[in-house]
CHARMM-style PDB file with segment names, atoms N, HN, CA, C and O in Angstrom:
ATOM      1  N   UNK     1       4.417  -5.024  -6.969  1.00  0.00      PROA
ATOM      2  CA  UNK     1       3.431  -4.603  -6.012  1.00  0.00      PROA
ATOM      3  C   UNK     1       3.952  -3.468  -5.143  1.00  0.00      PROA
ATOM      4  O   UNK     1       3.220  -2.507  -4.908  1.00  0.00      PROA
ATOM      5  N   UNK     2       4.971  -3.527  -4.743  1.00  0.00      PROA
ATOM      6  HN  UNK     2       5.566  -4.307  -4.934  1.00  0.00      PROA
ATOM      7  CA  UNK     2       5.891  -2.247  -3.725  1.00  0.00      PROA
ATOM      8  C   UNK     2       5.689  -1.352  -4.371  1.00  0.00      PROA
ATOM      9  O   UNK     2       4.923  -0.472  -3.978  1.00  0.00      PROA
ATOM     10  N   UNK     3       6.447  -1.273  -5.837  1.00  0.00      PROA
ATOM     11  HN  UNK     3       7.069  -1.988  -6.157  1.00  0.00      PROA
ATOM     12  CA  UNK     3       6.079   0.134  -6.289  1.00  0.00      PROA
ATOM     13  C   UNK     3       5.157   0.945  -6.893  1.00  0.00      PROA
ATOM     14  O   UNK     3       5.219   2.025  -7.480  1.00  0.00      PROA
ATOM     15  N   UNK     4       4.093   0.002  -6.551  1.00  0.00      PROA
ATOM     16  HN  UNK     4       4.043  -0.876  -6.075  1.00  0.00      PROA
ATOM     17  CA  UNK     4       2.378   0.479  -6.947  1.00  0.00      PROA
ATOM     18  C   UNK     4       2.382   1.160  -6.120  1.00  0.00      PROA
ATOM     19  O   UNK     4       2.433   2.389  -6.114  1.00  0.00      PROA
ATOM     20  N   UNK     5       2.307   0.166  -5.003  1.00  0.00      PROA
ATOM     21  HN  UNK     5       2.265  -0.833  -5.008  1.00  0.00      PROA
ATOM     22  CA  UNK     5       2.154   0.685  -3.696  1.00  0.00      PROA
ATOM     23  C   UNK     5       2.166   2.071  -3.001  1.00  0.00      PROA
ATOM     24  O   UNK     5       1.372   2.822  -2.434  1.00  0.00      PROA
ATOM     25  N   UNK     6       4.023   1.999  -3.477  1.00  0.00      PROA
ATOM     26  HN  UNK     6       4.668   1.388  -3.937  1.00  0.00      PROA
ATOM     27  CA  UNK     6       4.576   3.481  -2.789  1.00  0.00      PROA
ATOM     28  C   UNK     6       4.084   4.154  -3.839  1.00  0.00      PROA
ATOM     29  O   UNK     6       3.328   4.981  -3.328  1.00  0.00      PROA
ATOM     30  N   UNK     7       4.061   4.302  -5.077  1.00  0.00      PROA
ATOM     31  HN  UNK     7       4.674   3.630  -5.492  1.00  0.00      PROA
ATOM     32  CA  UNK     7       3.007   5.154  -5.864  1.00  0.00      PROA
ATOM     33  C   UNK     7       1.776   5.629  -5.404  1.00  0.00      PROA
ATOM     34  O   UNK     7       1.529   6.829  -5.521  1.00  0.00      PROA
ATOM     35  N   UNK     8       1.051   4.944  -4.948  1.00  0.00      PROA
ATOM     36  HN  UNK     8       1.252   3.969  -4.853  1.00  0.00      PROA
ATOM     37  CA  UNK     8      -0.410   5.018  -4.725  1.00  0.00      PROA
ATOM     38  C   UNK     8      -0.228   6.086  -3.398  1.00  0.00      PROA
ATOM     39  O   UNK     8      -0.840   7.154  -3.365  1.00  0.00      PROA
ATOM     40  N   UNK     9       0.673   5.659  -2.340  1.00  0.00      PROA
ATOM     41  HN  UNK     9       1.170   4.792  -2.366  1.00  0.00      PROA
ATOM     42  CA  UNK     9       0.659   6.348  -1.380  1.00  0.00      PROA
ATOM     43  C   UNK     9       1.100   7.617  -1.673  1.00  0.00      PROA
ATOM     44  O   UNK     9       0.434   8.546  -1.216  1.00  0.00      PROA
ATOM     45  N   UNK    10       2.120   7.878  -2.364  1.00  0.00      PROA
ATOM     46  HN  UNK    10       2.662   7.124  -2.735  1.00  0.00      PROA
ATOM     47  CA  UNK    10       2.389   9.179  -3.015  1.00  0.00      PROA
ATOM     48  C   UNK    10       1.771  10.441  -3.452  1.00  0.00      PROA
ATOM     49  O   UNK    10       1.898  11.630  -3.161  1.00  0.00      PROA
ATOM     50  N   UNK    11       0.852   9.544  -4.488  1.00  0.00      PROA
ATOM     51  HN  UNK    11       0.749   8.577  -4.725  1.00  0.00      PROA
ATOM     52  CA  UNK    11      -0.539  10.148  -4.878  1.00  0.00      PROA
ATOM     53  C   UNK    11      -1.330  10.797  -3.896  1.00  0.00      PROA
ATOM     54  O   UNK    11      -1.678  11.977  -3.865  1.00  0.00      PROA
ATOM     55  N   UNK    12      -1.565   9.906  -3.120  1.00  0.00      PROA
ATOM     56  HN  UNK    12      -1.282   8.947  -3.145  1.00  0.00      PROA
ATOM     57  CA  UNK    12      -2.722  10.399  -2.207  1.00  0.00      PROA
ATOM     58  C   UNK    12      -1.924  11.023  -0.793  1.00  0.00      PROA
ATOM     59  O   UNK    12      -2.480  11.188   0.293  1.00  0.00      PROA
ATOM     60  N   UNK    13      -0.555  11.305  -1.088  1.00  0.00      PROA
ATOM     61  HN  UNK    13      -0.103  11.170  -1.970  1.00  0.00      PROA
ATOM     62  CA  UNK    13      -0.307  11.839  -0.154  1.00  0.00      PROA
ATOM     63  C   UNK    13       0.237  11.575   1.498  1.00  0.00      PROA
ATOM     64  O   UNK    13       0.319  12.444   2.365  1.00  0.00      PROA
ATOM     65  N   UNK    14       0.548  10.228   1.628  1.00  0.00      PROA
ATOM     66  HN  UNK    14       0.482   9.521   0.923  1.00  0.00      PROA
ATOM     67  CA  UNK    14      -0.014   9.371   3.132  1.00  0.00      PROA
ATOM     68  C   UNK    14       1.738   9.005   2.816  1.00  0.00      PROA
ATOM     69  O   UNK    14       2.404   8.573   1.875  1.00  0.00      PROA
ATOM     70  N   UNK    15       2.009   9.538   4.423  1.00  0.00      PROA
ATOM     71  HN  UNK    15       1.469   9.888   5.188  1.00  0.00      PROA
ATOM     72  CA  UNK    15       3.089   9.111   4.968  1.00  0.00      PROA
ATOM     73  C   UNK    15       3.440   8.351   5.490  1.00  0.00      PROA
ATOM     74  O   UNK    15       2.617   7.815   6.234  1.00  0.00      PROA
ATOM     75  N   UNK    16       5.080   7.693   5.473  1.00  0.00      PROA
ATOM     76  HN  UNK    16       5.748   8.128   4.869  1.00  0.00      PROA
ATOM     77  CA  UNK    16       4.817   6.471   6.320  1.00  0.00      PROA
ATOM     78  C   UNK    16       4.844   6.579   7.556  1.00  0.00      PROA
ATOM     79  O   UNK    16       4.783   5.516   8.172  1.00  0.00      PROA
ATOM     80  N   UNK    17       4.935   7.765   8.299  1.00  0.00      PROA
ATOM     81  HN  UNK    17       4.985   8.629   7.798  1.00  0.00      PROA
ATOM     82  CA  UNK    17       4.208   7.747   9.250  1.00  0.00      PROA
ATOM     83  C   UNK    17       2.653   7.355   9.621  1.00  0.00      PROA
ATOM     84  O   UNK    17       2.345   6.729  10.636  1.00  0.00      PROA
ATOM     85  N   UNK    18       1.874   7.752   8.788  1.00  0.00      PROA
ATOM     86  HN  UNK    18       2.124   8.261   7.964  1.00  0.00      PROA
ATOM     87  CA  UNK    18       0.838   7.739   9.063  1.00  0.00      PROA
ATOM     88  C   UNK    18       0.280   5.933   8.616  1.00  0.00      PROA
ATOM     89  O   UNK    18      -0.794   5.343   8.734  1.00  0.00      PROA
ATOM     90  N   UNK    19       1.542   5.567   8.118  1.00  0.00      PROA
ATOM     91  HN  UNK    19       2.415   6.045   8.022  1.00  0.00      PROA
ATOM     92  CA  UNK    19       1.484   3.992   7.672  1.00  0.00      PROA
ATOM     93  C   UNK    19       1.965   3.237   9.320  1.00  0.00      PROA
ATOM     94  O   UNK    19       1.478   2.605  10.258  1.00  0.00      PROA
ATOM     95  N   UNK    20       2.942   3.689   8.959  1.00  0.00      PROA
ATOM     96  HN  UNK    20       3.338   4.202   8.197  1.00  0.00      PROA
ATOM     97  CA  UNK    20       2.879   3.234  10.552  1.00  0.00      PROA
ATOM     98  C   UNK    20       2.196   3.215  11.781  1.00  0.00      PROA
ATOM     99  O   UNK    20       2.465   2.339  12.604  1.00  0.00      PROA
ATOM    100  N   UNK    21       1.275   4.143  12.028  1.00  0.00      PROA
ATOM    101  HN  UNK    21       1.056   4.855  11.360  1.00  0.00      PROA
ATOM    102  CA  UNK    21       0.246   4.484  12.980  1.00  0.00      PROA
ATOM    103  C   UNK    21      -0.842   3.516  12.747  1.00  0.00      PROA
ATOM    104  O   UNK    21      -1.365   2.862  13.649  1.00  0.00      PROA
ATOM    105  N   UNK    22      -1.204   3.441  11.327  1.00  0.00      PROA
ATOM    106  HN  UNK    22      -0.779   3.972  10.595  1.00  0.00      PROA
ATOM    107  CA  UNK    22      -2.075   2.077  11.088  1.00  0.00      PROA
ATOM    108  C   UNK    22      -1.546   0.505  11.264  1.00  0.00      PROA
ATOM    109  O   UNK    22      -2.130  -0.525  11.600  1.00  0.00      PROA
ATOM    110  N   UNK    23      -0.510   0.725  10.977  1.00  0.00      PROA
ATOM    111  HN  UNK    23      -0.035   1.561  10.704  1.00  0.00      PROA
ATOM    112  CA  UNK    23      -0.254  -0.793  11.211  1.00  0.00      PROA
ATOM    113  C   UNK    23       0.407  -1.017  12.358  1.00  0.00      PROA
ATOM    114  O   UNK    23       0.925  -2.116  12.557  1.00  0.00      PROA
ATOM    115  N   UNK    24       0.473  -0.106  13.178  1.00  0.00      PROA
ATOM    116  HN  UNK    24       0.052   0.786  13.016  1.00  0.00      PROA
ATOM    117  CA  UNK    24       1.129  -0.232  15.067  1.00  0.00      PROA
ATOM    118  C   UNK    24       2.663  -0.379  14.452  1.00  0.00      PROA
ATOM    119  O   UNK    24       3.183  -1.322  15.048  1.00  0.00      PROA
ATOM    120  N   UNK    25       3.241  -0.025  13.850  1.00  0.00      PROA
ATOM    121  HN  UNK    25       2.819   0.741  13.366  1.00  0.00      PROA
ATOM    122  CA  UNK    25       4.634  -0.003  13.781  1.00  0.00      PROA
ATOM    123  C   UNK    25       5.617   0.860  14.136  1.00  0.00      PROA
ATOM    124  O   UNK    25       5.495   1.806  14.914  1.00  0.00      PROA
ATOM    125  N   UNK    26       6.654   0.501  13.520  1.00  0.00      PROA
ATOM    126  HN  UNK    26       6.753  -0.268  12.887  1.00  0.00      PROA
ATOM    127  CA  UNK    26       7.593   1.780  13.725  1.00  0.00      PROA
ATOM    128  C   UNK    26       7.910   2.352  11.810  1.00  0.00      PROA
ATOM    129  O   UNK    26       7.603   1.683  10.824  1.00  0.00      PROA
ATOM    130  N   UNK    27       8.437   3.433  11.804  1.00  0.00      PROA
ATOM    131  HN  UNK    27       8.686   3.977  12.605  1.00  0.00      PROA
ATOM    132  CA  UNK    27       8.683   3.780  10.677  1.00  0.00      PROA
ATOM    133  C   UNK    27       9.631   3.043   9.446  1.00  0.00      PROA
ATOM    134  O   UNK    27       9.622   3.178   8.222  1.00  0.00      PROA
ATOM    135  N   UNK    28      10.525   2.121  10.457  1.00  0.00      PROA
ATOM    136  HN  UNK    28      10.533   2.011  11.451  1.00  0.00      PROA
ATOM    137  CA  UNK    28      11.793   1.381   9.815  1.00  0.00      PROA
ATOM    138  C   UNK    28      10.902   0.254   9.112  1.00  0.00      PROA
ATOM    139  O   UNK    28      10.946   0.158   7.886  1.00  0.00      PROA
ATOM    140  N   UNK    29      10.288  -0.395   9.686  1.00  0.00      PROA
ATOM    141  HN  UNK    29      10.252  -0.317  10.683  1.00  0.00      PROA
ATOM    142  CA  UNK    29       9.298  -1.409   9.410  1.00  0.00      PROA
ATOM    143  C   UNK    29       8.485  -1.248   7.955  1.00  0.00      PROA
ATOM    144  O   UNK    29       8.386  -2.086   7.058  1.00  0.00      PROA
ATOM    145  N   UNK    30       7.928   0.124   8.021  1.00  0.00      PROA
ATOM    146  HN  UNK    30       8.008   0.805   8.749  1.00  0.00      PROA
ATOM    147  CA  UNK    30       7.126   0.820   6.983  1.00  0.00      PROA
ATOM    148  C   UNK    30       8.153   0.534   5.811  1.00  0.00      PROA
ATOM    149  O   UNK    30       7.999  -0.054   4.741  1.00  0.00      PROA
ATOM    150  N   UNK    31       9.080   1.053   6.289  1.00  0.00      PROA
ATOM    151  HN  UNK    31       9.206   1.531   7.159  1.00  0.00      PROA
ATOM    152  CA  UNK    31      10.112   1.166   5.351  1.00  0.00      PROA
ATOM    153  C   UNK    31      10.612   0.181   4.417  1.00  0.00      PROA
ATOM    154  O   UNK    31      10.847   0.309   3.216  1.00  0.00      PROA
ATOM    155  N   UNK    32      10.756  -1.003   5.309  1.00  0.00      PROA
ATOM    156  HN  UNK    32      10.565  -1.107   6.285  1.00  0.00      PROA
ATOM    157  CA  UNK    32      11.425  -2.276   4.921  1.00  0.00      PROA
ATOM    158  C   UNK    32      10.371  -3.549   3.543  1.00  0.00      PROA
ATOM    159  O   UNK    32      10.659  -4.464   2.771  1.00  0.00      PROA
ATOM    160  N   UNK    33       8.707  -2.528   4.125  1.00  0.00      PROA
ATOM    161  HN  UNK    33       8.473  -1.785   4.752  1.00  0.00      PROA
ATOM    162  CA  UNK    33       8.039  -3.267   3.776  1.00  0.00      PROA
ATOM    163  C   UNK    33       7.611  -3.188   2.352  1.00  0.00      PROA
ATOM    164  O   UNK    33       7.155  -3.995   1.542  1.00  0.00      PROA
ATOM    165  N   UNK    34       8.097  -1.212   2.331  1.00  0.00      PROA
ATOM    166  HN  UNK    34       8.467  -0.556   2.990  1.00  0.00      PROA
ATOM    167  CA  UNK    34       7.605  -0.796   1.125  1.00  0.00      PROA
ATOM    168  C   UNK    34       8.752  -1.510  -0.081  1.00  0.00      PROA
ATOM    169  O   UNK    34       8.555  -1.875  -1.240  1.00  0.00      PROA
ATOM    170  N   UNK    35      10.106  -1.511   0.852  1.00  0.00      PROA
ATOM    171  HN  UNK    35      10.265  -1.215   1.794  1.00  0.00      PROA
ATOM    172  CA  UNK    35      11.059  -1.718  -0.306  1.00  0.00      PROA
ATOM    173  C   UNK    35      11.308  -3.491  -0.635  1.00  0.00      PROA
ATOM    174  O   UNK    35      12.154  -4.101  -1.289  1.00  0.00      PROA
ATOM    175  N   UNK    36      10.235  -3.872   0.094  1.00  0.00      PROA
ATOM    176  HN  UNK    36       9.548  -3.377   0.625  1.00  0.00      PROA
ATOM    177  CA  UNK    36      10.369  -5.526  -0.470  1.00  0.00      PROA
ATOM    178  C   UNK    36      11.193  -6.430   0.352  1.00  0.00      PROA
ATOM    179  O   UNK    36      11.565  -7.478  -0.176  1.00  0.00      PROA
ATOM    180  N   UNK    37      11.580  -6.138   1.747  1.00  0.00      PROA
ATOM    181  HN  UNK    37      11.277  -5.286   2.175  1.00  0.00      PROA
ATOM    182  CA  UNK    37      12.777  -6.840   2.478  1.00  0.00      PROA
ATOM    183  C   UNK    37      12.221  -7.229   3.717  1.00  0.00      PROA
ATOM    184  O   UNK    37      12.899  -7.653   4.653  1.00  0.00      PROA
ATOM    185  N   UNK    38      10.614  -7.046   3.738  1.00  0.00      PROA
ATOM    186  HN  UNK    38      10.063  -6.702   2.978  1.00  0.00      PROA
ATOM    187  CA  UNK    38       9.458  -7.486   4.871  1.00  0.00      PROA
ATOM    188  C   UNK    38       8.491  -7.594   3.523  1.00  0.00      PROA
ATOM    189  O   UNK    38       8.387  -6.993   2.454  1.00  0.00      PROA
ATOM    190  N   UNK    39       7.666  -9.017   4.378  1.00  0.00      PROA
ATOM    191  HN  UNK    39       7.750  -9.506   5.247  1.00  0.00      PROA
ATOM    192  CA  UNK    39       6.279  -9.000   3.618  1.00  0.00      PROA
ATOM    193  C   UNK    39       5.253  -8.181   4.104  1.00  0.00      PROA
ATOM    194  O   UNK    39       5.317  -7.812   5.277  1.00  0.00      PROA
ATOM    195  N   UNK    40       4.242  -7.808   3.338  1.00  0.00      PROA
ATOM    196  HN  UNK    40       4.190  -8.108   2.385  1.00  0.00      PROA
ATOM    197  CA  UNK    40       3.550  -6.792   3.746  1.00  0.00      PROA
ATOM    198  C   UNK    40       1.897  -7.825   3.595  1.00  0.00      PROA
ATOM    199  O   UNK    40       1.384  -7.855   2.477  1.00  0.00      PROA
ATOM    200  N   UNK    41       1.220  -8.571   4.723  1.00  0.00      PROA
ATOM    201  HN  UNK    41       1.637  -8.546   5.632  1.00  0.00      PROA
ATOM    202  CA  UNK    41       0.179  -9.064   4.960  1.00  0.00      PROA
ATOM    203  C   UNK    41      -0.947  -8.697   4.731  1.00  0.00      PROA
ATOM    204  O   UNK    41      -1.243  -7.545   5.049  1.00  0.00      PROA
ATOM    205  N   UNK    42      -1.972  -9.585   4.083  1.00  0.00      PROA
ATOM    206  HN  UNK    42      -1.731 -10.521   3.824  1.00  0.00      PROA
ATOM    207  CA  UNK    42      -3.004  -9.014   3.664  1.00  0.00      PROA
ATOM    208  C   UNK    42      -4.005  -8.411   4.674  1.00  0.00      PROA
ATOM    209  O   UNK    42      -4.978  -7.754   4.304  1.00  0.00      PROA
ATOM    210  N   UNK    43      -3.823  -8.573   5.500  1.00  0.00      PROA
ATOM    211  HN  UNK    43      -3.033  -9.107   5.801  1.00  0.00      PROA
ATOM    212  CA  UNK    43      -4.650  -8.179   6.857  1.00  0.00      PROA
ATOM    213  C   UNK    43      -4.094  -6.107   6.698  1.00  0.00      PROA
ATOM    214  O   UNK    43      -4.814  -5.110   6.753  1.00  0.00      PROA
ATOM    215  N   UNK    44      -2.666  -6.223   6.512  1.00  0.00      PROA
ATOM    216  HN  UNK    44      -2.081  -7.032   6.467  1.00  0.00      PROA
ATOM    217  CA  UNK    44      -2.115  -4.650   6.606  1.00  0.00      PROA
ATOM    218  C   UNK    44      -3.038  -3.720   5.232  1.00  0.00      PROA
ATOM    219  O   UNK    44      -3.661  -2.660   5.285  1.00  0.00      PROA
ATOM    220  N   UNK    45      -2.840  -4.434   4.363  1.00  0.00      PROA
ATOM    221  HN  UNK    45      -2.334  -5.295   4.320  1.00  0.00      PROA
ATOM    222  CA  UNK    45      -3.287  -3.975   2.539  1.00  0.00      PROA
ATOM    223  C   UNK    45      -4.783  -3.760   3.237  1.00  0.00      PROA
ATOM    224  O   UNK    45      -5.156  -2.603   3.041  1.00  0.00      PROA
ATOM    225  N   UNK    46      -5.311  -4.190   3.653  1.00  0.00      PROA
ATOM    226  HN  UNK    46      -5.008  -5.129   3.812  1.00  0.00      PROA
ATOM    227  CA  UNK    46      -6.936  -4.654   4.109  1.00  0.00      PROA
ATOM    228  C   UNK    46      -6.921  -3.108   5.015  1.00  0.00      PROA
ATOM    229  O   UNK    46      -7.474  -2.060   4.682  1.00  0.00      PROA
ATOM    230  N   UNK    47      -6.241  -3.330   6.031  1.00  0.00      PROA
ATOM    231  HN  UNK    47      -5.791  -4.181   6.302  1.00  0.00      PROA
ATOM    232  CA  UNK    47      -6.411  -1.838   6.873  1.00  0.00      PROA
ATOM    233  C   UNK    47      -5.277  -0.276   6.509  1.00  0.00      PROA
ATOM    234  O   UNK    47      -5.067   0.628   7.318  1.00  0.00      PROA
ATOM    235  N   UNK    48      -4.816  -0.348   5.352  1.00  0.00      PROA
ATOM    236  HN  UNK    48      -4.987  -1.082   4.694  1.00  0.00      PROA
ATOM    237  CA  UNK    48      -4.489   0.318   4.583  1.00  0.00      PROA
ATOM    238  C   UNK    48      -6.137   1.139   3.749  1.00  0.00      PROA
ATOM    239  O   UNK    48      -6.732   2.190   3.989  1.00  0.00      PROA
ATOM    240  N   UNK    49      -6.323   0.261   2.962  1.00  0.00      PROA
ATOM    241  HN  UNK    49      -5.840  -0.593   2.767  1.00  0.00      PROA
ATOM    242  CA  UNK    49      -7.405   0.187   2.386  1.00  0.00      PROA
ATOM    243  C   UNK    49      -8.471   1.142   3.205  1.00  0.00      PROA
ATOM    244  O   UNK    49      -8.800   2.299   2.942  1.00  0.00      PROA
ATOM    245  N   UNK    50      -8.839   0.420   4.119  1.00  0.00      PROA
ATOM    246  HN  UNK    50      -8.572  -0.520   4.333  1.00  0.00      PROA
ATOM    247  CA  UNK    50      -9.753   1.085   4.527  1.00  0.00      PROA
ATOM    248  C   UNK    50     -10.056   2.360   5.436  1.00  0.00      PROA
ATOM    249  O   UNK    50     -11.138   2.922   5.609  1.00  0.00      PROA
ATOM    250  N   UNK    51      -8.204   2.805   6.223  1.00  0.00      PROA
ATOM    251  HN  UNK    51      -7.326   2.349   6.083  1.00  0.00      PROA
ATOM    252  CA  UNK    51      -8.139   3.868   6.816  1.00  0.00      PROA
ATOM    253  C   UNK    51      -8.205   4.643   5.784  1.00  0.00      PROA
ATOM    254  O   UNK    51      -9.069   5.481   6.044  1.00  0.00      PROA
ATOM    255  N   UNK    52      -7.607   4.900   4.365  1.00  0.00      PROA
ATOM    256  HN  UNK    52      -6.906   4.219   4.154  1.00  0.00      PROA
ATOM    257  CA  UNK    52      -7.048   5.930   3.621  1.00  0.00      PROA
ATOM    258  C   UNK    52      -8.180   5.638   2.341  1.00  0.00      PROA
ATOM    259  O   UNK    52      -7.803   6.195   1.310  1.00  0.00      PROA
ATOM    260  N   UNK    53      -9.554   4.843   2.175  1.00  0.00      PROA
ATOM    261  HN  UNK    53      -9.860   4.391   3.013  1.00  0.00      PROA
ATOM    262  CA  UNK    53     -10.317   4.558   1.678  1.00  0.00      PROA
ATOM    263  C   UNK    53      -9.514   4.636  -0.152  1.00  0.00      PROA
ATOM    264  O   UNK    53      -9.533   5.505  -1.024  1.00  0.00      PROA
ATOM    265  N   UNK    54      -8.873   3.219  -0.061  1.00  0.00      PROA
ATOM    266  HN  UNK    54      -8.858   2.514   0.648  1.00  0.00      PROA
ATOM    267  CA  UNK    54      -8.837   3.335  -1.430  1.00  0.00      PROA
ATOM    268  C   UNK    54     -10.001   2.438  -2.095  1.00  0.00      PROA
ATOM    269  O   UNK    54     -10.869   1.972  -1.357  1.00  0.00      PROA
ATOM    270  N   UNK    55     -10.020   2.239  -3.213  1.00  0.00      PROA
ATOM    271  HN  UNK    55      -9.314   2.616  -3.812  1.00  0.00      PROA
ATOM    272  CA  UNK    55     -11.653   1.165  -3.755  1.00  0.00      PROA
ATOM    273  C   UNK    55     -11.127  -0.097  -4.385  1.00  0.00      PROA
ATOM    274  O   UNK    55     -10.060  -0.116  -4.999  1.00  0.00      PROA
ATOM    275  N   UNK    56     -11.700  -0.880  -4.262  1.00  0.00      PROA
ATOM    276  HN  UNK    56     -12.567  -0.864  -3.763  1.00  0.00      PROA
ATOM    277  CA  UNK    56     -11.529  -1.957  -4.136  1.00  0.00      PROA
ATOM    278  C   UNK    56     -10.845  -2.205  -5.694  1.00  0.00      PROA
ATOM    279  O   UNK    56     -10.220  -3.263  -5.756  1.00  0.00      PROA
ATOM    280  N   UNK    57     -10.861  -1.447  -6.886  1.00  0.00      PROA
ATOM    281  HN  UNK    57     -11.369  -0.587  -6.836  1.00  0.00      PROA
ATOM    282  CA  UNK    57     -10.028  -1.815  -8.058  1.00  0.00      PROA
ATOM    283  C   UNK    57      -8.626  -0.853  -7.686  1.00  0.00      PROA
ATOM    284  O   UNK    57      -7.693  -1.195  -8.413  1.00  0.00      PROA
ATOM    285  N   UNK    58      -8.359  -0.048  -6.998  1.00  0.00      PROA
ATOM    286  HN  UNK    58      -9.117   0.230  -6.408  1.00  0.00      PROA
ATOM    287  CA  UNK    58      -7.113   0.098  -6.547  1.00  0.00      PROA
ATOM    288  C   UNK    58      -6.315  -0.872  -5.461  1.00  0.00      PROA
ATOM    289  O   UNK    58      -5.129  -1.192  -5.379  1.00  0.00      PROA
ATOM    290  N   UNK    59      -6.864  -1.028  -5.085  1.00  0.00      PROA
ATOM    291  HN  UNK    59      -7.828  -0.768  -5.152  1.00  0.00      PROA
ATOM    292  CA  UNK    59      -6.179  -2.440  -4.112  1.00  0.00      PROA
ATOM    293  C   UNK    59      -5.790  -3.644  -5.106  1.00  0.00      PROA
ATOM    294  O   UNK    59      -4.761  -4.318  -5.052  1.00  0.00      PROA
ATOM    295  N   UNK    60      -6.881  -3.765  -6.057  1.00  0.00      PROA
ATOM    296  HN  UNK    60      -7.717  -3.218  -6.101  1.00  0.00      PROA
ATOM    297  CA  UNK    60      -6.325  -5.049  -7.039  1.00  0.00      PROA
ATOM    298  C   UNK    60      -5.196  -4.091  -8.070  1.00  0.00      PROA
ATOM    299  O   UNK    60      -4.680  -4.707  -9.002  1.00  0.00      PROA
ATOM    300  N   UNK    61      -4.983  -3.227  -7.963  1.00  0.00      PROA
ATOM    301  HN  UNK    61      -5.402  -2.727  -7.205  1.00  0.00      PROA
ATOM    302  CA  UNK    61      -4.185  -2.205  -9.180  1.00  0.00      PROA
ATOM    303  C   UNK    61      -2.976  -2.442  -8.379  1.00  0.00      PROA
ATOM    304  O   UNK    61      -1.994  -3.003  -8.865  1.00  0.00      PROA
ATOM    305  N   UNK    62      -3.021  -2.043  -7.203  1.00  0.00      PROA
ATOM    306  HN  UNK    62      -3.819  -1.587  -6.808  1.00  0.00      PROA
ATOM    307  CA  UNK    62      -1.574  -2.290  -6.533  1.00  0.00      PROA
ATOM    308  C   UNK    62      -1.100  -3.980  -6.172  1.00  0.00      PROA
ATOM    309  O   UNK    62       0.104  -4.236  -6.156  1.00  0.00      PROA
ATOM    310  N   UNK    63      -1.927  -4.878  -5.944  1.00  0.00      PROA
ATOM    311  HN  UNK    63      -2.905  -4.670  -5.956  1.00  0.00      PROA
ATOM    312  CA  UNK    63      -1.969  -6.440  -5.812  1.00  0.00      PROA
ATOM    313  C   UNK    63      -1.198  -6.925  -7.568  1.00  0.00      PROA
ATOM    314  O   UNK    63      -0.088  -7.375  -7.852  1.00  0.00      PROA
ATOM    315  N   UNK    64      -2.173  -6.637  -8.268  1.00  0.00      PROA
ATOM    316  HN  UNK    64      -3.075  -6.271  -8.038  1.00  0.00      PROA
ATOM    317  CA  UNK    64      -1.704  -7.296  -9.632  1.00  0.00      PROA
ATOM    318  C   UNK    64      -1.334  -6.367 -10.877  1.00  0.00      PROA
ATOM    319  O   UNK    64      -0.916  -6.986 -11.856  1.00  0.00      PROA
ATOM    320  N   UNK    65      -1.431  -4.791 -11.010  1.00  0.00      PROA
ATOM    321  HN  UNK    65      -1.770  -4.289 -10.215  1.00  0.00      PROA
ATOM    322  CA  UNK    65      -0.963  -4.412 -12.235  1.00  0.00      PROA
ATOM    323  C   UNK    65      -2.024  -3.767 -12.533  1.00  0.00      PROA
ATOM    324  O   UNK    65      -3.079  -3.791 -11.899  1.00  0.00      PROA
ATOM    325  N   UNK    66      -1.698  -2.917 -13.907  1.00  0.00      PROA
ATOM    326  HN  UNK    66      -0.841  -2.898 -14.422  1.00  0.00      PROA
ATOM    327  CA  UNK    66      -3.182  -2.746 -14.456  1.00  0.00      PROA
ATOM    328  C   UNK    66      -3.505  -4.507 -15.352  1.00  0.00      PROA
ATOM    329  O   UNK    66      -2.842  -5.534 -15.497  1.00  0.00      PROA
ATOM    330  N   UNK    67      -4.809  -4.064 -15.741  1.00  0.00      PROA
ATOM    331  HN  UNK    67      -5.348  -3.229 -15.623  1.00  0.00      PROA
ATOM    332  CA  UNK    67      -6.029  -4.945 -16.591  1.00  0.00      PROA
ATOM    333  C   UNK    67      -4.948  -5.012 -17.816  1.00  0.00      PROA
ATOM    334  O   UNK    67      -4.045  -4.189 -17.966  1.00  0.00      PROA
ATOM    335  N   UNK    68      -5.171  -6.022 -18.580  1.00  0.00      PROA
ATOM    336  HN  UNK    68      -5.904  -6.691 -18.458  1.00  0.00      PROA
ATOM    337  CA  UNK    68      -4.401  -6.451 -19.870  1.00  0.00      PROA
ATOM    338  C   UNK    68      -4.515  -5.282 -21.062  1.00  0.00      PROA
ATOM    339  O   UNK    68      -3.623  -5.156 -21.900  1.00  0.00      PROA
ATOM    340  N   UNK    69      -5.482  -4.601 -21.049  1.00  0.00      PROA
ATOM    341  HN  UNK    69      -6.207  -4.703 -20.369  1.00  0.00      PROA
ATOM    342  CA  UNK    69      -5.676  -3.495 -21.341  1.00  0.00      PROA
ATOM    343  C   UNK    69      -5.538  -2.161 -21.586  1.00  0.00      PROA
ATOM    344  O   UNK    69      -5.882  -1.346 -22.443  1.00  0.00      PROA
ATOM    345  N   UNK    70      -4.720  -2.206 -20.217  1.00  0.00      PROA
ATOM    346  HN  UNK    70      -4.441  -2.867 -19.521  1.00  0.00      PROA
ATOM    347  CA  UNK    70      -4.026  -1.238 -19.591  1.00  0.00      PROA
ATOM    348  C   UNK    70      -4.762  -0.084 -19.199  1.00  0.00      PROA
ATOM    349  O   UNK    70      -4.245   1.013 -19.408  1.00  0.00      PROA
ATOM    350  N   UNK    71      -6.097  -0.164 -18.561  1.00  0.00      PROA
ATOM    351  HN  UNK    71      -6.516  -1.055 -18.391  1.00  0.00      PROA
ATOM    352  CA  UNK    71      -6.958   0.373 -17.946  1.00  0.00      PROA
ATOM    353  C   UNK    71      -6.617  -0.021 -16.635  1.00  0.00      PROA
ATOM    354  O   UNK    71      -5.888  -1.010 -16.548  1.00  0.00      PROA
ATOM    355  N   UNK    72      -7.152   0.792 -15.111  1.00  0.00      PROA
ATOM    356  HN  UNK    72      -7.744   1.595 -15.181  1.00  0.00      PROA
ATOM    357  CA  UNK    72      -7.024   0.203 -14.077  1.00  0.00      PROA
ATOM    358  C   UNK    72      -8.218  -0.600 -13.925  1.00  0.00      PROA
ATOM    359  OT1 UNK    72      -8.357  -1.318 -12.935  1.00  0.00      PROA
TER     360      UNK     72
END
């Protein structure tokens, strides 16, 4: 899931600054969360989501993988 994650953010560009600003943090935090050494709460994924409007099969793309398929 982390490295969907930091993928996805990559893609679209979004810093962890600007991760941090959404989730009231500090940058270290961002940090810790992307690399798996903090959990990252569904409440955060939720307002992730919706500041940086990803759609609702990218949120499950970064949650579980692609489709068995290997479609997203």
């Amino acid at each position: 899931m982390y490295q969907r994650l930091r993928g996805k953010m990559a893609e679209m560009n979004i810093k962890r600054e600007a991760m941090a600003e959404c989730w009231h943090c500090n940058i270290m935090t961002v940090s810790n969360k992307l690399n798996g050494k903090a959990p990252i709460a569904c409440r955060e994924l939720v307002e992730l989501a919706q500041r940086f409007g990803l759609s609702d099969s990218e949120v499950l793309y970064i949650l579980f993988g692609p489709k068995e398929n290997g479609q997203l």
